[in-house]
DOMIDO-104751 format. One record per residue (C-alpha): residue in one letter; x, y, z; residue number from 1. Coordinates in Angstrom, 3 decimals. Layout:
N
type | u | v | w | seq
a | X | Y | Z | NUM
...
//
This chain:
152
type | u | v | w | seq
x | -73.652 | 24.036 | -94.140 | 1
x | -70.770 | 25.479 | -96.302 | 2
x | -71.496 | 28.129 | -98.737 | 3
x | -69.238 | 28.840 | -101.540 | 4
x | -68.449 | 32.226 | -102.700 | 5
x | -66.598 | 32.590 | -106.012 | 6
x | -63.362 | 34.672 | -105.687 | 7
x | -64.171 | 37.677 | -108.889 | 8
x | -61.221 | 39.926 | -107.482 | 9
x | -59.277 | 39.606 | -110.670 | 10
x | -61.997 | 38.844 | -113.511 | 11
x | -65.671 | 37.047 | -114.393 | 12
x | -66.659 | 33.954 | -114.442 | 13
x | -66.966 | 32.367 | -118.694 | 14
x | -69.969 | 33.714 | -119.638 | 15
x | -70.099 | 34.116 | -123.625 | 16
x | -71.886 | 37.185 | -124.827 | 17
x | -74.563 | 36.289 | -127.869 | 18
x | -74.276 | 36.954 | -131.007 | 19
x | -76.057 | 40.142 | -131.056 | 20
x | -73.948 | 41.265 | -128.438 | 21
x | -70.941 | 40.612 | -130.166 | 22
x | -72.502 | 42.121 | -133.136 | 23
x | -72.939 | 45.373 | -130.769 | 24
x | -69.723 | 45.141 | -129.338 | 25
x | -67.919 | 45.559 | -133.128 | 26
x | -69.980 | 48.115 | -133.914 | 27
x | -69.697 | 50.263 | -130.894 | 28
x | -66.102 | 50.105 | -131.675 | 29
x | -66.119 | 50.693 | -135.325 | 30
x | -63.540 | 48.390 | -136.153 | 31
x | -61.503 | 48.563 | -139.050 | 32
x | -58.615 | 47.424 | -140.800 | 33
x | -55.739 | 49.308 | -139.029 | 34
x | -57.181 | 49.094 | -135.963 | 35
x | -55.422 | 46.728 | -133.343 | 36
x | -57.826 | 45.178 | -130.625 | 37
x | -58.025 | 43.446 | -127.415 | 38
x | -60.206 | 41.525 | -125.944 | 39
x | -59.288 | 41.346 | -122.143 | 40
x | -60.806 | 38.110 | -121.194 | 41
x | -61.997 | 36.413 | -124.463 | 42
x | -63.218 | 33.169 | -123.595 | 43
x | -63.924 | 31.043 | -126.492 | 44
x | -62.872 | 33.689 | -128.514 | 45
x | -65.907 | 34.809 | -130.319 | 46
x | -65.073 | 38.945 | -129.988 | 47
x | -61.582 | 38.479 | -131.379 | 48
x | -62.990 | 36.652 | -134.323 | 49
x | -65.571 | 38.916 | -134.900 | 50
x | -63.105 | 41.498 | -134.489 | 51
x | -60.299 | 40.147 | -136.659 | 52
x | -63.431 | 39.620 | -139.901 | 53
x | -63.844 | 43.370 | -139.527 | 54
x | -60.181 | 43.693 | -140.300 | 55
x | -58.218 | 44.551 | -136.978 | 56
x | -55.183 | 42.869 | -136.145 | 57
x | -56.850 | 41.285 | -132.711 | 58
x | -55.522 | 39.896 | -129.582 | 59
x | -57.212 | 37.976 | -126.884 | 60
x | -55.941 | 37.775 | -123.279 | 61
x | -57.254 | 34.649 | -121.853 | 62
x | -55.833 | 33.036 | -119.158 | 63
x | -57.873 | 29.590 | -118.920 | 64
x | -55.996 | 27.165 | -120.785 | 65
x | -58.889 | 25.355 | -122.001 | 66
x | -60.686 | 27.945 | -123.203 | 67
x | -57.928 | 29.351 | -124.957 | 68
x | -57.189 | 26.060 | -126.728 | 69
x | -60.731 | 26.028 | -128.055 | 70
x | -60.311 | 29.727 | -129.200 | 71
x | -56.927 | 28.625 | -131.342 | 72
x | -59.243 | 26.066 | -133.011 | 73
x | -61.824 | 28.274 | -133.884 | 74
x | -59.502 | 30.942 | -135.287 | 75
x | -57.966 | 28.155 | -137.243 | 76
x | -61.033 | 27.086 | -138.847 | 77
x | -62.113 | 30.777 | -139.678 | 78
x | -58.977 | 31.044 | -141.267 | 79
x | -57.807 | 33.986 | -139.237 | 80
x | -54.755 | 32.722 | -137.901 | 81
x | -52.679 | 36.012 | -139.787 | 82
x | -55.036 | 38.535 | -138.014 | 83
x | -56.853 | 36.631 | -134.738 | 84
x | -54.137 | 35.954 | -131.399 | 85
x | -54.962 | 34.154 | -127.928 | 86
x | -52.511 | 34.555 | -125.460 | 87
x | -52.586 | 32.055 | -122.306 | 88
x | -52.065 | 35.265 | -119.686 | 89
x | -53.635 | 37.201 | -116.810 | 90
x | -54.445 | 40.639 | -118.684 | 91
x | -53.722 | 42.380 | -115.152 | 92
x | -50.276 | 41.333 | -116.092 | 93
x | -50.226 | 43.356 | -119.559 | 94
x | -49.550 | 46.412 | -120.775 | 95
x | -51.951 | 47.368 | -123.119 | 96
x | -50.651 | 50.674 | -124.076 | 97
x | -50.797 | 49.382 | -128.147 | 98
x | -54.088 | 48.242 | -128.468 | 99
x | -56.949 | 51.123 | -130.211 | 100
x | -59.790 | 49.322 | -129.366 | 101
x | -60.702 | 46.893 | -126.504 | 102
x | -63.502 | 44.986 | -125.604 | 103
x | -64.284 | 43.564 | -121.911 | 104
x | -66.836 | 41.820 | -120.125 | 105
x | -65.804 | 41.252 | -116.903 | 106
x | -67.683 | 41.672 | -113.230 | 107
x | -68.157 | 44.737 | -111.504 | 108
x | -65.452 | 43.645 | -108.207 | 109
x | -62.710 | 44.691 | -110.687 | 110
x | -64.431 | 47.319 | -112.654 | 111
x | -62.788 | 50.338 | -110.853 | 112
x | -59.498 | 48.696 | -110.606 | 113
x | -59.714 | 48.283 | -114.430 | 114
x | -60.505 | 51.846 | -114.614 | 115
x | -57.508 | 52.615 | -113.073 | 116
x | -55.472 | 50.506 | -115.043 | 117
x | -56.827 | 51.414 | -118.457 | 118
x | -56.647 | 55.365 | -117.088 | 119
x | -53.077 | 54.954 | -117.005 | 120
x | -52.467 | 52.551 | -119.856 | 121
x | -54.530 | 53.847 | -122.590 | 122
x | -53.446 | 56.509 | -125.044 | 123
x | -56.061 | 59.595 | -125.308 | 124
x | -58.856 | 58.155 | -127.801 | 125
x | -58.962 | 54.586 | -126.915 | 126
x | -62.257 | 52.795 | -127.669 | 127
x | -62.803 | 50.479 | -124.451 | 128
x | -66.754 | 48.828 | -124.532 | 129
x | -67.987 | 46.933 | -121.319 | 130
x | -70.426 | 44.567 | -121.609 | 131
x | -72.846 | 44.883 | -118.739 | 132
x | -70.532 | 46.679 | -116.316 | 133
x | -69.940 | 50.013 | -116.052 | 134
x | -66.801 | 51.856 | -114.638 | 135
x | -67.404 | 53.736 | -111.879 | 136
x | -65.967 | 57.325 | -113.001 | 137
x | -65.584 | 57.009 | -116.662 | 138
x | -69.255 | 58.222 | -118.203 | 139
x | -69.892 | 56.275 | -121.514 | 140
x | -70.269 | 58.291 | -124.649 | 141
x | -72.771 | 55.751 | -126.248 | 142
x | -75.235 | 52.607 | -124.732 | 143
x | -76.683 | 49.819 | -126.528 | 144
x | -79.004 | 47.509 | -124.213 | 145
x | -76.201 | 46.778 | -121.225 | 146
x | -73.279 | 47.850 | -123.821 | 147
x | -71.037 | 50.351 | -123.408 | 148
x | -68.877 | 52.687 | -125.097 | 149
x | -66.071 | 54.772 | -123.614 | 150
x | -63.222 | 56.814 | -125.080 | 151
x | -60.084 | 57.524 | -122.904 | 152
//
């Protein structure tokens, strides 16, 4: 009998977060016009929309091509196509040294790799929430349910 093992070494599985997550996410972050936000991972791109309504200038880094396709349509029918981005990319392969805010829900394989990336990425005073997933040396500075909240 074969058993199959997904391969999480660079990122989760799509698994949407609700809309009270999402709700929670924003929050945590305080998003506001100004701010400009990333969503490392974004799926169908709920967060980024959510994001972009609060008034950041948002980007999502999604590399499934399918999912970012869907995303594009759903920006375009929110009408946030001036303020909401998907990018078909591996975020691994990004420097995300602009962004204020950013928003992840990944797996916990790549959570202290992440770390290390955002560590050296980030400017002091980042906003970076995890869904789920915590890093393994940053403490957060606020929780809501399995939310969340660091600063750099």
């Amino acid at each position: 009998m074969l058993f199959f093992y997904p391969d999480f070494s660079n990122g989760a599985a799509y698994e949407p977060s609700g809309m009270r997550e999402t709700r929670i996410i924003t929050d945590l972050l305080a998003i506001k016009k100004g701010d400009r936000a990333a969503d490392l991972g974004s799926g169908d791109g709920r967060i980024v929309i959510a994001m972009a309504k609060k008034g950041a200038l948002t980007f999502g880094l999604e590399k499934d091509e399918k999912l970012v396709e869907l995303s594009r349509k759903k920006i375009a029918t929110a009408g946030l196509c001036q303020t909401a981005f998907i990018y078909q990319t591996n975020f691994w392969q990004e420097n995300l040294s602009t962004f204020s805010k950013i928003a992840i829900f990944q797996y916990y394989t790549i959570m202290a790799k992440l770390e290390k990336k955002l560590q050296m990425e980030l400017m002091p005073g980042v906003f970076v929430v995890s869904h789920h997933w915590q890093f393994p040396h940053w403490r957060p500075v606020r929780q809501i349910l399995d939310i969340y909240l660091y600063q750099k």
